[in-house]
C-alpha positions as a Markdown table, in Angstrom:
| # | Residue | x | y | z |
|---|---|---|---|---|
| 1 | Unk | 11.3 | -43.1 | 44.6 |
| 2 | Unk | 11.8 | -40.1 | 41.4 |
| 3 | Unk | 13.7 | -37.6 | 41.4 |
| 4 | Unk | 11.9 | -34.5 | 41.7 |
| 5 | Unk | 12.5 | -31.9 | 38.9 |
| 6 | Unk | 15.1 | -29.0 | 39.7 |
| 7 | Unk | 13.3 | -25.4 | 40.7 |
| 8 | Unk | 12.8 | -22.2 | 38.7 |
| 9 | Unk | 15.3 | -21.0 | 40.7 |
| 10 | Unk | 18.1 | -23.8 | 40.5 |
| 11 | Unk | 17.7 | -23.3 | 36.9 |
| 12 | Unk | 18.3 | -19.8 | 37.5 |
| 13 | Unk | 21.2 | -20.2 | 39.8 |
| 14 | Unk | 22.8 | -22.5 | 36.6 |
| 15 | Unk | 22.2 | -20.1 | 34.3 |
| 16 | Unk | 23.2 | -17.0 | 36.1 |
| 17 | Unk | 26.6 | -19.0 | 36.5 |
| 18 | Unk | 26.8 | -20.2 | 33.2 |
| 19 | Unk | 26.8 | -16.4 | 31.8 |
| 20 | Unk | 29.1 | -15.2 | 34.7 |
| 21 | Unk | 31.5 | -18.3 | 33.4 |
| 22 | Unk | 31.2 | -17.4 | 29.9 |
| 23 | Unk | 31.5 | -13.6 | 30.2 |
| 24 | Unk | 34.9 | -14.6 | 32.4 |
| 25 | Unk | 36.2 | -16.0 | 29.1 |
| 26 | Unk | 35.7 | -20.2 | 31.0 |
| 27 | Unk | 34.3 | -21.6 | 27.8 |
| 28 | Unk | 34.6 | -25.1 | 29.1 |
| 29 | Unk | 32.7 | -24.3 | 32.4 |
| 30 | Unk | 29.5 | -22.4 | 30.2 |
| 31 | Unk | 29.4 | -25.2 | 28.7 |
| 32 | Unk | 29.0 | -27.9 | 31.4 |
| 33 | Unk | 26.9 | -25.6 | 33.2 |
| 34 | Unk | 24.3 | -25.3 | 30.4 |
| 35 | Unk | 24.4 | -28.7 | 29.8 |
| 36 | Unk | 23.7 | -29.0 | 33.4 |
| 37 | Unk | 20.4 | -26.9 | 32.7 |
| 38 | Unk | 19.4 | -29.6 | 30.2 |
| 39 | Unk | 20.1 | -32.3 | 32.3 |
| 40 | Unk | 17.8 | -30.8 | 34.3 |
| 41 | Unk | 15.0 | -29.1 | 31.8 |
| 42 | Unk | 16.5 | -31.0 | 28.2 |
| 43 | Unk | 13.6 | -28.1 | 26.5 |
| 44 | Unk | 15.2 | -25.1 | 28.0 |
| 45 | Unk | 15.5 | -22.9 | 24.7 |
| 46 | Unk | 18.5 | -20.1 | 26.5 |
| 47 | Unk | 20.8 | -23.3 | 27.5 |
| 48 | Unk | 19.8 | -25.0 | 23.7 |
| 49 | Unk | 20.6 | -21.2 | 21.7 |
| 50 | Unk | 23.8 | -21.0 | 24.4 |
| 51 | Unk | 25.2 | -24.1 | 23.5 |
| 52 | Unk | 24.3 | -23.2 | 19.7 |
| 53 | Unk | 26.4 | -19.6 | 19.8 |
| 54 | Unk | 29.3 | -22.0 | 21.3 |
| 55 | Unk | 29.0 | -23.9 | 18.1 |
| 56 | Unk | 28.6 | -21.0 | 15.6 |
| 57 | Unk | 32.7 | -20.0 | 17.3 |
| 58 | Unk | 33.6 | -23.4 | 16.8 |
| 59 | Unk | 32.0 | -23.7 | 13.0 |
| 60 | Unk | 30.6 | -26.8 | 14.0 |
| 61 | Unk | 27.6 | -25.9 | 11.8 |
| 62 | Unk | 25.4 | -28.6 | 12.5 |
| 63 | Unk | 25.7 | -29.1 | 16.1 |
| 64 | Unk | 24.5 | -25.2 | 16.0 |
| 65 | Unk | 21.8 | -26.4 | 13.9 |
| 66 | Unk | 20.4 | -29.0 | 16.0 |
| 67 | Unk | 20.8 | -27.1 | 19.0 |
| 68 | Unk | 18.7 | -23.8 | 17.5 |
| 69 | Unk | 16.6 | -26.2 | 15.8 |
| 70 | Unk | 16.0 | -27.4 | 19.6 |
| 71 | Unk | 15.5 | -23.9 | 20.8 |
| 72 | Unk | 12.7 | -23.1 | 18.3 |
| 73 | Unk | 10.8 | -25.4 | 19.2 |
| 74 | Unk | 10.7 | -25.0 | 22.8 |
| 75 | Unk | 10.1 | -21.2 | 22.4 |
| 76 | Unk | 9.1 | -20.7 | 18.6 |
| 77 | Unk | 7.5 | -17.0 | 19.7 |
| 78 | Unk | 10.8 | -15.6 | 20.1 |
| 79 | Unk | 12.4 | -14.3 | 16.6 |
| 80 | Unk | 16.0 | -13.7 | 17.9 |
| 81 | Unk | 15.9 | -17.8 | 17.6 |
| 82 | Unk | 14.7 | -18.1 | 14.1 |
| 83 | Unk | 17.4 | -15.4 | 13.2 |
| 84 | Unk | 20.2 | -18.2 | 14.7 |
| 85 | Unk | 18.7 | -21.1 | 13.1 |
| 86 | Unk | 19.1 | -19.0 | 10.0 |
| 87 | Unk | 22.6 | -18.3 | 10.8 |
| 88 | Unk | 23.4 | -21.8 | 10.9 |
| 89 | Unk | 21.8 | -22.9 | 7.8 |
| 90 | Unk | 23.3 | -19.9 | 5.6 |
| 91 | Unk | 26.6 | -21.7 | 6.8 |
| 92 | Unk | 25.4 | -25.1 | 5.7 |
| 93 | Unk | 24.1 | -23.4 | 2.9 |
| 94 | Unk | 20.6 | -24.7 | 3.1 |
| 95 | Unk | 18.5 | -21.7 | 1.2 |
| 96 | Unk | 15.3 | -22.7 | 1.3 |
| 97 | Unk | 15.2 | -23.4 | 5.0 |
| 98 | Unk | 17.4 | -20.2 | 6.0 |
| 99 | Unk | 14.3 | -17.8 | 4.3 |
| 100 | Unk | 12.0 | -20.1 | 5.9 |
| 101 | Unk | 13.5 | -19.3 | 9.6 |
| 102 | Unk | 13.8 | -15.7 | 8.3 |
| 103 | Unk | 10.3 | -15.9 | 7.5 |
| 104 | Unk | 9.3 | -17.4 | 11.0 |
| 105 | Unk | 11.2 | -14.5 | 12.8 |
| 106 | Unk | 9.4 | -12.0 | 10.9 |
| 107 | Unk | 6.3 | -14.1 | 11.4 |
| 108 | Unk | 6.7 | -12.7 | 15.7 |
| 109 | Unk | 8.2 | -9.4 | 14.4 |
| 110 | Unk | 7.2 | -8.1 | 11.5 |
| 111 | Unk | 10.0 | -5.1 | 12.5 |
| 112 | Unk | 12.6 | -7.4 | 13.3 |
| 113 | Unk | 15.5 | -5.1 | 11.6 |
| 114 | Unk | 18.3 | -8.5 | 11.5 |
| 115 | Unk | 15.6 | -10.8 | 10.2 |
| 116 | Unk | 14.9 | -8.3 | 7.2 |
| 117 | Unk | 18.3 | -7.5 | 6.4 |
| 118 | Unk | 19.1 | -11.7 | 6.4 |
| 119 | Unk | 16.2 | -11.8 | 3.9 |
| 120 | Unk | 17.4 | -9.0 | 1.5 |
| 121 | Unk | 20.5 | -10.7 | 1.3 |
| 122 | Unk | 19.5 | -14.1 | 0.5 |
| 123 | Unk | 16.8 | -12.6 | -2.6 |
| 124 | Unk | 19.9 | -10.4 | -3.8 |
| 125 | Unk | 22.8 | -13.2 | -3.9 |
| 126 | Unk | 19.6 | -16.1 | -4.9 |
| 127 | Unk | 19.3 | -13.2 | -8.1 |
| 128 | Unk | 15.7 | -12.6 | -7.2 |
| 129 | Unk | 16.1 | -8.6 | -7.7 |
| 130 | Unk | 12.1 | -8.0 | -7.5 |
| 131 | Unk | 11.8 | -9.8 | -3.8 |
| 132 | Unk | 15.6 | -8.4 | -2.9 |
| 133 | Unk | 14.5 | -4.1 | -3.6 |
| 134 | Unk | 10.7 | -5.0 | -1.6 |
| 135 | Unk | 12.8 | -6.5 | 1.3 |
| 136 | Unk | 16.0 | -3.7 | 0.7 |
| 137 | Unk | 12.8 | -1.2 | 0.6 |
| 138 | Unk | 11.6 | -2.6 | 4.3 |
| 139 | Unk | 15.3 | -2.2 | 5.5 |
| 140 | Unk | 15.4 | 1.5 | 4.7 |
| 141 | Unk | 11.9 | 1.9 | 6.4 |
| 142 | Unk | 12.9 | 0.4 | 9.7 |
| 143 | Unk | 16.3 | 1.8 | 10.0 |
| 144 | Unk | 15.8 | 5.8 | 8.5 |
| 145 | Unk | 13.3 | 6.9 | 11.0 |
| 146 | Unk | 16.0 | 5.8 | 14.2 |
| 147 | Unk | 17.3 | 9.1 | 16.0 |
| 148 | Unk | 21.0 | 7.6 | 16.1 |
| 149 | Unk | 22.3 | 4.7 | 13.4 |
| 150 | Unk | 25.4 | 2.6 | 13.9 |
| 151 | Unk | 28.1 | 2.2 | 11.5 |
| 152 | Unk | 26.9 | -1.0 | 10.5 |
| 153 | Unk | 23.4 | 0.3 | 10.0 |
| 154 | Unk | 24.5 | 3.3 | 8.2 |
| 155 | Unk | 27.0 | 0.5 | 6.0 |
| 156 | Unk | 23.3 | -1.7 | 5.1 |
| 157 | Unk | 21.1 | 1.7 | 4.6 |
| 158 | Unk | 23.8 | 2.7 | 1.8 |
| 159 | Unk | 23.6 | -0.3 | 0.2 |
| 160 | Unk | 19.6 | -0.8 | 0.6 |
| 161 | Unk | 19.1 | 3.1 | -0.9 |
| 162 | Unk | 21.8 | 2.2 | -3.7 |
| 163 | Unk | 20.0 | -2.0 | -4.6 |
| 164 | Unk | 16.6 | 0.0 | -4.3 |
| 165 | Unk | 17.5 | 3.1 | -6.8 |
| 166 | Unk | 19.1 | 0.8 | -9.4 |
| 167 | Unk | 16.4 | -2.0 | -9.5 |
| 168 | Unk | 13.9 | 1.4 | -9.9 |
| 169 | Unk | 15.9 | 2.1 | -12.8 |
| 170 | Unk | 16.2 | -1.0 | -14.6 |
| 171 | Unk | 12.2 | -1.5 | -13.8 |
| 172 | Unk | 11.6 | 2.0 | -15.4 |
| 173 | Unk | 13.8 | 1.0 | -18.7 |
| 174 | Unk | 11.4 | -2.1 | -19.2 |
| 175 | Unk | 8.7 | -0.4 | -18.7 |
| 176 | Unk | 9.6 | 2.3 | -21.2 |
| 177 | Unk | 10.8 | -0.1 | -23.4 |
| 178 | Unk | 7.5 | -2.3 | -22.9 |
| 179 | Unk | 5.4 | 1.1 | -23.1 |
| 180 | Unk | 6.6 | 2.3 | -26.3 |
| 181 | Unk | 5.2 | 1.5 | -29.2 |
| 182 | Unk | 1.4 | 1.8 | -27.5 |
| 183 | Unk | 1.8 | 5.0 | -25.9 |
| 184 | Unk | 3.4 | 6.2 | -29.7 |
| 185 | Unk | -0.4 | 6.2 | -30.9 |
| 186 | Unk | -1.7 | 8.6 | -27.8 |
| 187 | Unk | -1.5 | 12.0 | -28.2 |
| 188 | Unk | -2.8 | 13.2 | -25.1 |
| 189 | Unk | -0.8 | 11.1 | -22.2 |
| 190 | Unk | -1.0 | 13.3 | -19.1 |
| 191 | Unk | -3.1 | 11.8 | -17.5 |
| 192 | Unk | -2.1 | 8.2 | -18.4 |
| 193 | Unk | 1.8 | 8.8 | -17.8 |
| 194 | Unk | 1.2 | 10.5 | -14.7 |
| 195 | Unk | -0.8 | 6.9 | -13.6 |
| 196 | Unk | 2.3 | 5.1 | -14.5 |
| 197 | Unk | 4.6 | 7.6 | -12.4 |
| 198 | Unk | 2.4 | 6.8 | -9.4 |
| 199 | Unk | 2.7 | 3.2 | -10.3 |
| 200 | Unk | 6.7 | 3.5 | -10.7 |
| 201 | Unk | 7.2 | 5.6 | -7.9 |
| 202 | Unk | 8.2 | 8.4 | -9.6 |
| 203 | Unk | 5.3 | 10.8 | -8.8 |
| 204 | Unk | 2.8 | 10.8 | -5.9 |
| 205 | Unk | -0.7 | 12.0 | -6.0 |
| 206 | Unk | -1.8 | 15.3 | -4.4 |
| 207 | Unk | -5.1 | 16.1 | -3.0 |
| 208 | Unk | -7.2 | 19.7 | -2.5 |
| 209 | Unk | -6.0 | 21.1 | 0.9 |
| 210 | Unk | -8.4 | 24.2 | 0.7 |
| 211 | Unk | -7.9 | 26.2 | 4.2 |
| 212 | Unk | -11.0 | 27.9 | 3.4 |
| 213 | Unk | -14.3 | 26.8 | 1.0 |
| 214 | Unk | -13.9 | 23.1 | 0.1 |
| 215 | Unk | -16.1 | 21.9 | -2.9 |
| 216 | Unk | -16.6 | 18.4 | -2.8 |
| 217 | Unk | -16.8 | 15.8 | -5.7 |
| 218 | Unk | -14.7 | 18.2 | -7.9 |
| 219 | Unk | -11.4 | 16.9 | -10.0 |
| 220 | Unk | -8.7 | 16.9 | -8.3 |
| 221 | Unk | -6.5 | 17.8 | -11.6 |
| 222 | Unk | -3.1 | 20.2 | -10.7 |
| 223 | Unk | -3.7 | 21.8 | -14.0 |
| 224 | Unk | -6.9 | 22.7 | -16.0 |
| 225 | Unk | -7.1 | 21.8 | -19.6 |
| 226 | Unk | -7.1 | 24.8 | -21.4 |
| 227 | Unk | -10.0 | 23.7 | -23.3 |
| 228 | Unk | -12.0 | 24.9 | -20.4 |
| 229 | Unk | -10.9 | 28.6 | -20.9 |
| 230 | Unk | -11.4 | 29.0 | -24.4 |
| 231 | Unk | -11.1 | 32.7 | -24.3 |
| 232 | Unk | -7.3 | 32.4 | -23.1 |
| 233 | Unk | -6.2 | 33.5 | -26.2 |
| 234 | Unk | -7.6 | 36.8 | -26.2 |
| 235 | Unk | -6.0 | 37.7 | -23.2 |
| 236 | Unk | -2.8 | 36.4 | -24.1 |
| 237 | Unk | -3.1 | 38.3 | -27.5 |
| 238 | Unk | -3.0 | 41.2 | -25.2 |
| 239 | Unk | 0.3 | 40.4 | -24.0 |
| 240 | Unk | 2.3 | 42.8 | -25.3 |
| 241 | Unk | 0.6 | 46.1 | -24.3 |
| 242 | Unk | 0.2 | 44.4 | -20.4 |
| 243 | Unk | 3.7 | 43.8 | -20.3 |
| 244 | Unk | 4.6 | 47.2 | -21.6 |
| 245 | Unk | 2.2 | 48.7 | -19.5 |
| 246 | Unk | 4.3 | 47.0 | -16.1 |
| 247 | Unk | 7.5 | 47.9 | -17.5 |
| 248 | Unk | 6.2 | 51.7 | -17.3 |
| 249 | Unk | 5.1 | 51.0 | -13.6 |
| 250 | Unk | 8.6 | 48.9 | -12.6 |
| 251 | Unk | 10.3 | 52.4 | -14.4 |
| 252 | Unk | 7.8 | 54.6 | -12.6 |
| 253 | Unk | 9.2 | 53.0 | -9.2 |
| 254 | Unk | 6.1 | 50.6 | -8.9 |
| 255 | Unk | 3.9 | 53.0 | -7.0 |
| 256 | Unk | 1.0 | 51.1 | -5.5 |
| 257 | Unk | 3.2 | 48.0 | -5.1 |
| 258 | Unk | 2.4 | 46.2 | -1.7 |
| 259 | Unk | 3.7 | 43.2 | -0.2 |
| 260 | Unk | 1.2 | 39.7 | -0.8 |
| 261 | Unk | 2.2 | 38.5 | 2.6 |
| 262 | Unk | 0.9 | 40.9 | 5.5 |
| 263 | Unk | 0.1 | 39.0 | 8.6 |
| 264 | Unk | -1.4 | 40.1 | 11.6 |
| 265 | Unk | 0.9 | 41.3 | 14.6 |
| 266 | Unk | 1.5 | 38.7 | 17.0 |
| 267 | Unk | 1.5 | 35.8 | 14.2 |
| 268 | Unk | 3.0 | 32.6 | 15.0 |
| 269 | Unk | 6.4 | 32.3 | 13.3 |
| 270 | Unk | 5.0 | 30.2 | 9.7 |
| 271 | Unk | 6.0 | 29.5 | 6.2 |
| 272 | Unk | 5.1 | 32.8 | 5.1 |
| 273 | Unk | 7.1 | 34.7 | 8.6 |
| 274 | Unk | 10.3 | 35.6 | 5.9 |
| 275 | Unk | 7.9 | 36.8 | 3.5 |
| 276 | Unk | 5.5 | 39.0 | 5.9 |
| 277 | Unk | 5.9 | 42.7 | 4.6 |
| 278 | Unk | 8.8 | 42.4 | 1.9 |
| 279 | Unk | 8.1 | 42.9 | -1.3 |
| 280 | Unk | 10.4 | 40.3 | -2.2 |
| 281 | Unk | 6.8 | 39.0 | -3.2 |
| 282 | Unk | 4.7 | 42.1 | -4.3 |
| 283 | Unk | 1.1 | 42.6 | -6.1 |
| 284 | Unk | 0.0 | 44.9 | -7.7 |
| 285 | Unk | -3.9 | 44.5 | -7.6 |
| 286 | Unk | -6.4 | 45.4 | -9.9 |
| 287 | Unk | -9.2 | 43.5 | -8.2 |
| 288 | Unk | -8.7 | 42.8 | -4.6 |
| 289 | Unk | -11.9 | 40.4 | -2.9 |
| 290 | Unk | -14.5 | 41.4 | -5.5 |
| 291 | Unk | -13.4 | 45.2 | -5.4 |
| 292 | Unk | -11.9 | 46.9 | -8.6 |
| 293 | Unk | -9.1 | 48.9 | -7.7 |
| 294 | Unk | -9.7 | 52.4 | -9.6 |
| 295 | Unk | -6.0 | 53.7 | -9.5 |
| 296 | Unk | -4.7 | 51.1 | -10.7 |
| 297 | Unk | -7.3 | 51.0 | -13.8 |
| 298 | Unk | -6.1 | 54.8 | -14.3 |
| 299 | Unk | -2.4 | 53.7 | -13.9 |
| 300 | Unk | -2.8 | 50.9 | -16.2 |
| 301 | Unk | -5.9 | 51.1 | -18.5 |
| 302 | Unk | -5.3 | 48.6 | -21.4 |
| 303 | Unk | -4.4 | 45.9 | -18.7 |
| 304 | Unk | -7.2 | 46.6 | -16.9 |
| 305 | Unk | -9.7 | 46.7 | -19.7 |
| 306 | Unk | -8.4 | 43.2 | -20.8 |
| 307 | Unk | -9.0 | 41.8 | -17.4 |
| 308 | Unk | -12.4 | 43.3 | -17.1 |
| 309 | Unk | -13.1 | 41.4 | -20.3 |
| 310 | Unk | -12.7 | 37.9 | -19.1 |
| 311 | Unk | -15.3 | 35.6 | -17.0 |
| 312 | Unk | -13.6 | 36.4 | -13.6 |
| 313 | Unk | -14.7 | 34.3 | -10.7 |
| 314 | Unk | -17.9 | 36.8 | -9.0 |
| 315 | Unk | -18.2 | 36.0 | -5.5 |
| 316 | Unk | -19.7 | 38.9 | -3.5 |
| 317 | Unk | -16.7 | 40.1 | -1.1 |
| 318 | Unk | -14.3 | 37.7 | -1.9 |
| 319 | Unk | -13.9 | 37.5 | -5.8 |
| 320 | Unk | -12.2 | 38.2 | -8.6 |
| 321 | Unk | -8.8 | 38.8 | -7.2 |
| 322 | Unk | -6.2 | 40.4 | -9.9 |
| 323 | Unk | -2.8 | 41.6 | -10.0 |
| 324 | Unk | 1.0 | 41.8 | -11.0 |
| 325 | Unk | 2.6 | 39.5 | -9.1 |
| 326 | Unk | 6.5 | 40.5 | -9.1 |
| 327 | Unk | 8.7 | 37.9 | -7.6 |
| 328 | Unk | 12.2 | 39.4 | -7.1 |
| 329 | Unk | 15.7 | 37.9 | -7.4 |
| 330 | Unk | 16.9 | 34.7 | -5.7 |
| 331 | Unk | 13.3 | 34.5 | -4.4 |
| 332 | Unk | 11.3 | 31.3 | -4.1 |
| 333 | Unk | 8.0 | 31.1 | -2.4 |
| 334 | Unk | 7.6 | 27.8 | -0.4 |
| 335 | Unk | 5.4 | 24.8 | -1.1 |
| 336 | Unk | 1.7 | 25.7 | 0.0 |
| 337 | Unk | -2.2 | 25.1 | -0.6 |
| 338 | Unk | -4.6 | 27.9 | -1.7 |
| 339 | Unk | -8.0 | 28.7 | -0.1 |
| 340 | Unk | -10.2 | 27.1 | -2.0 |
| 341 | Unk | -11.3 | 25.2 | -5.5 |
| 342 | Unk | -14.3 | 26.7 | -5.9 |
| 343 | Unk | -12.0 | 28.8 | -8.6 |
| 344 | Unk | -9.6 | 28.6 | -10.8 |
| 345 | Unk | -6.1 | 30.2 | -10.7 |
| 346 | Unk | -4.6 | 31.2 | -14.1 |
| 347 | Unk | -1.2 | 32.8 | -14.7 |
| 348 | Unk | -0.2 | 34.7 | -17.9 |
| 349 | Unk | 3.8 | 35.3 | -17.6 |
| 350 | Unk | 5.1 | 38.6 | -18.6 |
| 351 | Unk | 8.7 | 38.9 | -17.9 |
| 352 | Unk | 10.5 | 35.0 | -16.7 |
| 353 | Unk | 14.2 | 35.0 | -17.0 |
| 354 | Unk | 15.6 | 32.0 | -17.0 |
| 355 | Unk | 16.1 | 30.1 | -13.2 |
| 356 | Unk | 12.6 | 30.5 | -12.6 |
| 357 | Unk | 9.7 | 27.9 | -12.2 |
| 358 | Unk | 6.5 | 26.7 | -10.9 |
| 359 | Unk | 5.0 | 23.0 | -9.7 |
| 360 | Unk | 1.8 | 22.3 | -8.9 |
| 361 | Unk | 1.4 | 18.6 | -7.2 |
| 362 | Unk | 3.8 | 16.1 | -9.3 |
| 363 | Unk | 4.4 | 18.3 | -12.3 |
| 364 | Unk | 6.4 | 21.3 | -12.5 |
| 365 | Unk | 6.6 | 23.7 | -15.5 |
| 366 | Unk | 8.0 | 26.9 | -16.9 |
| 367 | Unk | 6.1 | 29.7 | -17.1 |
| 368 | Unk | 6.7 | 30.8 | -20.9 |
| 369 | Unk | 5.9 | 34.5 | -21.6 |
| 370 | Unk | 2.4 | 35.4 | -23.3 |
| 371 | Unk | 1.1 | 31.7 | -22.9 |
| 372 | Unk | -0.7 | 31.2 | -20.2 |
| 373 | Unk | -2.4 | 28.6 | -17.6 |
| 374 | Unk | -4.9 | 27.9 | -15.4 |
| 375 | Unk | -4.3 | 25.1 | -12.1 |
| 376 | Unk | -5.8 | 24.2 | -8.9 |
| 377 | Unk | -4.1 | 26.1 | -6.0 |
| 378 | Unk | -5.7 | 24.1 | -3.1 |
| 379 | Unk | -2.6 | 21.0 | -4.3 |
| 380 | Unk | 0.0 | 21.4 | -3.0 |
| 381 | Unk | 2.7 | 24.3 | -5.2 |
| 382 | Unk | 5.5 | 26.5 | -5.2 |
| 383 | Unk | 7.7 | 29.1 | -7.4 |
| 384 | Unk | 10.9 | 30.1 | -7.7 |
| 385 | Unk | 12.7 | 32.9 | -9.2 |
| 386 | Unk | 16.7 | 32.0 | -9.0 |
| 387 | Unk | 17.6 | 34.4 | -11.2 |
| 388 | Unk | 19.3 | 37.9 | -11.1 |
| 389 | Unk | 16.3 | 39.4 | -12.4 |
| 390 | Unk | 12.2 | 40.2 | -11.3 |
| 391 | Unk | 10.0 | 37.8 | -12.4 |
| 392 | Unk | 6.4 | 39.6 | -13.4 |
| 393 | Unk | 3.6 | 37.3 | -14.3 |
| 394 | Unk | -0.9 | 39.0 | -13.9 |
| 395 | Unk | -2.5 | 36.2 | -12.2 |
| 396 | Unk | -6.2 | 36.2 | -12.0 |
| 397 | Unk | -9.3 | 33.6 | -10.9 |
| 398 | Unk | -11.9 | 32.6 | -13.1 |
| 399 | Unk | -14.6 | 30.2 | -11.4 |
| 400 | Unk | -13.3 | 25.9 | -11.3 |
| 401 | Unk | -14.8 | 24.9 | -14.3 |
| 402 | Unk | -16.2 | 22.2 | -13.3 |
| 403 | Unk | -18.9 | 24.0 | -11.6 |
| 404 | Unk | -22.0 | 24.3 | -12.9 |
| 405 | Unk | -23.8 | 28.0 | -13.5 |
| 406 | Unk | -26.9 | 27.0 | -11.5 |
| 407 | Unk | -24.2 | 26.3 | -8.3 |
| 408 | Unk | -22.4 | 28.9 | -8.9 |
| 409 | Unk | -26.1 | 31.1 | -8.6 |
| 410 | Unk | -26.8 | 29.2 | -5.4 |
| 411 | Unk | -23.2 | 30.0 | -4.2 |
| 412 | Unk | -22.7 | 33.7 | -4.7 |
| 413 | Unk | -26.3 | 33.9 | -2.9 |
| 414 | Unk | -24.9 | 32.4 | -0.4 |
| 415 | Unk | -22.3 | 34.8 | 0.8 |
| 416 | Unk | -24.6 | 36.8 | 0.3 |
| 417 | Unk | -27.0 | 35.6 | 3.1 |
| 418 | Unk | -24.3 | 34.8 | 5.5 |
| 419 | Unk | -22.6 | 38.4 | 5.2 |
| 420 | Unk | -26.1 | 40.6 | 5.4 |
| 421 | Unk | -27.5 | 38.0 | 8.7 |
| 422 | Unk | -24.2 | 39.4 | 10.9 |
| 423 | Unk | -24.1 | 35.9 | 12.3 |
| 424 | Unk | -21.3 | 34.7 | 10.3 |
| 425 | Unk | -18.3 | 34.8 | 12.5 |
| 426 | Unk | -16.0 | 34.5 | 9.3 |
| 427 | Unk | -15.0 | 30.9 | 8.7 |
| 428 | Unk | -18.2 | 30.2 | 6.6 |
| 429 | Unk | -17.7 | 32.6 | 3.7 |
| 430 | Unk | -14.0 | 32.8 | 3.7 |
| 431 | Unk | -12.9 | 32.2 | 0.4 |
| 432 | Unk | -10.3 | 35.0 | -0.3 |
| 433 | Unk | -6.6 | 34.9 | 0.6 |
């Protein structure tokens, strides 16, 4: 008559011994016990990767092998046994079927943080630096975001951030190299080298985060051509007498200076909270939401005459906005989105010592005094003044140009509607920050 086969819970029972005997330091008796648990289930992956580890102490290479190998197939869901079998075959030094068990592990955990880091190393000591910085790359991904790190995994993120940063650099140099003589006969390349930044990593792209009017199907450029303004130059002609007119005001003690941030009492603490009522940031507004400011035409006539020559954006209640903005020492305003693209922004500097700078999505530029610029201030920008002196620059909005006149009609009739029904509770025609 058979034998009948042993219980779950004999198995159990040998197991649980075998574990106790091992953790007791009894080598000898782990041993016999899980070979007892073959005898008695010869598919049993634990007692087959148990009897494999035993190997891996002795370096018996190829009795761990087999016995992983055995485990794998019995359980070939569970990637903590592909990561063994891998372990075994680095030592024999069989390559191709170590990344193939790598693979597998990965194949029923794609986060499996051991499994990645095997497969880095491999592709870096094979020479393979392309597959090495995508799998150094993954490495970084899985182990940054953990709230505490080991030594060990602090050790292998210091190398992956180091193998990923120099293979970036040596790509970049071919591709410079490569680039050359083609990009040599292009005189406009803004566009086309920021498309290879995105591609190298080296820039990412920004899109409009209006908090007020969005205008769909617009460009989403961080900075207009000045072909769209052609009248730039006549304001920037007018340079001199603005800036001397703000030098009489700064001398005068800046009367009619206010802060730009004011919020509301009560605000939640924000971005703007070490700003709120400081005239660390201060305007000086000649148009303020579609009004023109009278005393400060009086104050400062030739600046204002200039700005009351140029196409302002006109929308009823809400636009042109223009003034002296005067960023003081050591000031910096932090990264933040405008209210909407309907309009353009444009700057024309007046007094920038050096230390001070402005970015707008991926590209960051100095202002240079008299010359100015127009960008979109729904991406992403900032500005910094890190020198020991003010930093004046008149900033006014003109309408995106990308709009066409007949929208623009249909817009400004609009707000119109909306403010004379009393129905608008205030989100539909905010446009003005």
């Amino acid at each position: 008559m058979a034998t009948p086969p042993p219980d779950r819970a004999t198995i159990d029972e040998l197991l649980g011994r075998a574990q106790a005997a091992h953790a007791r330091g009894q080598a000898r008796e782990a041993e016999r016990l899980w070979q007892a648990v073959l005898a008695a289930a010869p598919d049993h992956p634990a007692a087959h990767n148990a009897l494999g580890m035993r190997a891996l102490e002795r370096r018996d290479f190829a009795e761990a092998e087999r016995r992983f190998t055995a485990a794998t197939q019995a359980d070939p869901g569970a990637p903590a046994l592909w990561v063994n079998l891998a372990s075994a075959l680095r030592q024999l030094g069989a390559r191709d079927r170590e990344e193939t068990a790598l693979l597998r592990a990965l194949e029923a955990d794609q986060r499996h943080l051991i499994a990645t880091i095997r497969l880095a190393e491999l592709h870096e000591q094979a020479g393979s630096p392309g597959a090495a910085a995508a799998r150094w790359a993954n490495v970084i991904a899985l182990i940054e975001p953990l709230p505490t790190k080991t030594p060990g995994q602090l050790g292998v993120l210091d190398h992956a951030r180091r193998y990923v940063e120099q293979h970036q650099r040596r790509f970049v140099d071919v591709i410079e190299a490569g680039l050359a003589e083609v990009r040599a006969g292009v005189s406009d390349r803004r566009r086309i080298d920021a498309a290879i930044d995105v591609l190298l990593g080296r820039r990412r792209v920004y899109l409009n985060q209006p908090h007020g009017l969005h205008f769909p199907f617009l460009p989403a450029d961080e900075f207009f051509d000045r072909a769209h303004f052609p009248w730039l130059p006549a304001i920037e002609a007018q340079t001199e007498a603005i800036r001397a007119e703000l030098a009489d005001l700064l001398a005068a003690g800046a009367p009619g200076l206010e802060p730009y941030v004011t919020m509301a009492p009560g605000t939640p603490a924000n971005i703007w909270t070490p700003l709120d009522g400081k005239l660390d940031w201060g305007a000086y507004f000649f148009w303020k939401f579609g009004t023109r400011i009278e005393a400060a035409a009086e104050r400062c006539p030739r600046t204002a005459a200039a700005i009351d020559a140029l196409p302002l954006a006109d929308m009823p209640g809400r636009a042109p906005t223009a003034f002296f903005s005067i960023l003081k020492p050591r000031t910096r305003l932090p990264a933040h989105t405008g209210v909407t693209n309907a309009r353009a922004i444009l700057h024309l500097p007046l007094i920038v010592p050096p230390g001070c700078g402005f970015r707008v999505g991926g590209e960051t530029r100095a202002w240079r005094e008299g010359e100015a610029f127009a960008f979109d201030d729904t991406i992403e920008h900032e500005a910094w003044n890190d020198s020991d002196q003010l930093r004046a620059v008149l900033i006014f909005d003109a309408w995106n140009p990308h709009i066409r006149d007949d929208e623009r009609r249909i817009l400004r009739q609009f707000f119109t509607v909306a403010d004379a029904s009393g129905l608008d509770p205030g989100s539909a025609g905010r446009v003005a920050d």
